[in-house]
C-alpha positions in Angstrom: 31.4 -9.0 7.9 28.7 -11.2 6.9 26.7 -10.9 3.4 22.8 -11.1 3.8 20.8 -12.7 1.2 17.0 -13.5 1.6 16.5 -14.1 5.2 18.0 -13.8 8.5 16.9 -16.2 11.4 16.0 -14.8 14.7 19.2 -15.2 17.0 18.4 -17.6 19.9 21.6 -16.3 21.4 21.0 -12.9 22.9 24.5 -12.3 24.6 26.3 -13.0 21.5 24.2 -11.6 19.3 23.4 -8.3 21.1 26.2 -6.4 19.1 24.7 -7.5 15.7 23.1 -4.7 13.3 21.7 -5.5 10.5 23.1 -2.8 7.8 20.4 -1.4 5.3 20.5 1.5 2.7 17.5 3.9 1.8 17.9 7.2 -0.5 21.9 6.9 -0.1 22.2 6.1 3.7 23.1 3.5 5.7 21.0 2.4 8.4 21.2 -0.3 11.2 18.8 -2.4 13.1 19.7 -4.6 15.9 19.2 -8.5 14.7 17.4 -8.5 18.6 14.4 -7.1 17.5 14.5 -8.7 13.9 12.6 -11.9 12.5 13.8 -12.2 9.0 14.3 -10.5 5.3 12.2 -10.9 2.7 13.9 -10.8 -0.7 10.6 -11.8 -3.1 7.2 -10.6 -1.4 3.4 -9.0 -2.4 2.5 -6.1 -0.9 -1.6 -5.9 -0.4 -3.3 -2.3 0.3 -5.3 -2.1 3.0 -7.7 1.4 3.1 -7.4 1.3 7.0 -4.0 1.4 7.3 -2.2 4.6 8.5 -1.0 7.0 5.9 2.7 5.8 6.2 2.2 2.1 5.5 2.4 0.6 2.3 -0.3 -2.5 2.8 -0.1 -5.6 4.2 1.8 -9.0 3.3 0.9 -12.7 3.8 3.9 -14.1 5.7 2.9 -18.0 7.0 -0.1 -17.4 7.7 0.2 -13.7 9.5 -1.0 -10.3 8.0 1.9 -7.7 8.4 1.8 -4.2 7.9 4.3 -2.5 6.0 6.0 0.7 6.6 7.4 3.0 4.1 10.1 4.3 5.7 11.3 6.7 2.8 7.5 8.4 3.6 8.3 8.0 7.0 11.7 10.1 6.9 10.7 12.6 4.1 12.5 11.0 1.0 11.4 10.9 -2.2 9.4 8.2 -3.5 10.8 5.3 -5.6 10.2 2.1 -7.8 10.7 -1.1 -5.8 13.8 -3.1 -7.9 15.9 -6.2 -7.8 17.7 -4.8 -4.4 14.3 -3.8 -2.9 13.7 -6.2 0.8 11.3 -5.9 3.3 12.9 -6.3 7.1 10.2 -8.1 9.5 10.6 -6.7 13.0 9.4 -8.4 16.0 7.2 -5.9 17.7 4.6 -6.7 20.6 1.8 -7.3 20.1 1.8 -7.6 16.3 5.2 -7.6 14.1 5.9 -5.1 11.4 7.8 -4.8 8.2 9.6 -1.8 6.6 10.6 -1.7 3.0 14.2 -0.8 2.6 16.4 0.0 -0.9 18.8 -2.6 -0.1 19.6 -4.7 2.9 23.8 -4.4 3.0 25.2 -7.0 5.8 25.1 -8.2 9.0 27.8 -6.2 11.5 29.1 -6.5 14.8 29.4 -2.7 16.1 30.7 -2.8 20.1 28.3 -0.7 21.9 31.5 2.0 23.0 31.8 2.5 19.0 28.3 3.7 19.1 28.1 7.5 19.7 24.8 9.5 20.9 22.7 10.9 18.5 23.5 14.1 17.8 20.8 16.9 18.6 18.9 18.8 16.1 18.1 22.1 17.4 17.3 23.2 21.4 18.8 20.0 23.0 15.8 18.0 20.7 16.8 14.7 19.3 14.9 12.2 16.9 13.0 9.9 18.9 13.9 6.7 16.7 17.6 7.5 16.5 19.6 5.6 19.1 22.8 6.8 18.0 25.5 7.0 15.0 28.6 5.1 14.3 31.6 5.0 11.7 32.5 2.3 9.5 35.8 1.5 8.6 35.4 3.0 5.3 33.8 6.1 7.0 30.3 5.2 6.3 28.0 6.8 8.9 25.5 4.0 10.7 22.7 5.9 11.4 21.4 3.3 14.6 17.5 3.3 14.3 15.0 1.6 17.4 12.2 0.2 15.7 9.9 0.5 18.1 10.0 3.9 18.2 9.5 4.5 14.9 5.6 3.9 15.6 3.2 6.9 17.0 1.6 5.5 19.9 -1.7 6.1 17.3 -0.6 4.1 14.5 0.4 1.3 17.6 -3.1 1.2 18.6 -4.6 1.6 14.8 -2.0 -1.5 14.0 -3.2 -3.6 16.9 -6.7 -3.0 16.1 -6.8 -3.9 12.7 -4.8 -7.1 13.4 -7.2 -8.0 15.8 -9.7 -7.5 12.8 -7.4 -9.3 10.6 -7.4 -12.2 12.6 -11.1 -12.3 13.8 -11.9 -12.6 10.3 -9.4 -15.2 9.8 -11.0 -17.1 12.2 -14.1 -17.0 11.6 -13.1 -17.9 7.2 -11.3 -20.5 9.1 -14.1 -22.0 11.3 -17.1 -21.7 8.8 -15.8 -24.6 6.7 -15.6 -26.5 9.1 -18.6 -25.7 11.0 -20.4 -26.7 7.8 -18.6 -30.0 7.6 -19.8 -30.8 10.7 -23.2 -29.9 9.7 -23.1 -31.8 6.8 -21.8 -35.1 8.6 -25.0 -34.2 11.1 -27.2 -34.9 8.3 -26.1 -37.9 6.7 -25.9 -39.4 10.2 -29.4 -39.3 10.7 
């Protein structure tokens, strides 16, 4: 077992890394995310609100240069509400076309779980299963991994309200970006002539 501090890399080394979860906790459970569709951790971070975000986000950070919007997963899966503290991280996914974050109580380790130790998920009622739920495994000290895909955490509504405010995001970006420098140019024009 690995600890996990502030930041994990993005694995350049799919076969080997294909059995990694990341291990997080939220209201008590433990949850795990394959390091394949992971970017990085964020320990210390500033989350901004954004009116036009769906219901279930948080805001946005600054990350580099990028705008990310951040889920609340404990809104997301019907837990209570609670204060961000010391333990609080924000896991940055790599989702196309825009990457996402979700705010987590605490990220726990990185683990290699073989795909046979991963069982189905296990249905609710009439056959039904939860879309995001990829399956459940046990720890050796009889934790339950509750195996989550990302991706499908995402309604294909708040995909395409995501998208479009990124575009926004970065249109605006751009243009903050390019009017500077457009006036530079003008300025140098000037004094030229």
């Amino acid at each position: 077992m690995q600890p996990i501090d502030s930041v994990v890399a993005r694995t350049e080394r799919p076969g080997k890394e294909s059995n990694k979860y990341l291990l997080f906790s939220l209201a008590g459970e433990t949850f795990g995310l394959s390091l394949l569709q992971l970017h990085e951790v964020l320990a210390e971070y500033e989350i901004s609100v954004l009116p036009s975000l769906p219901e279930s986000f948080l805001g946005v950070v600054g990350l580099r240069g990028n705008v990310i919007p951040i889920l609340n997963l404990r809104q997301r899966f019907g837990f209570e509400d609670r204060e961000r503290d010391r333990n609080t991280r924000v896991i940055i996914a790599d989702l196309e076309p825009n990457p996402i974050g979700i705010q987590v109580d605490e990220v726990l380790r990185v683990e290699p779980i073989a795909p046979r130790a991963i069982d189905e998920p296990p249905e609710l009622t009439c056959g039904q299963t939860v879309p995001f739920v990829t399956g459940v495994s046990d720890r050796e000290d009889g934790t339950l991994v509750i195996h989550l895909d990302i991706e499908l955490l995402l309604s294909s509504l708040e995909q395409i309200q995501l998208a479009e405010i990124s575009a926004e995001i970065r249109e605006a970006h751009a243009a903050k970006k390019a009017t500077p420098l457009a006036a530079v140019k003008r300025k140098r024009r000037k004094r030229k002539k």
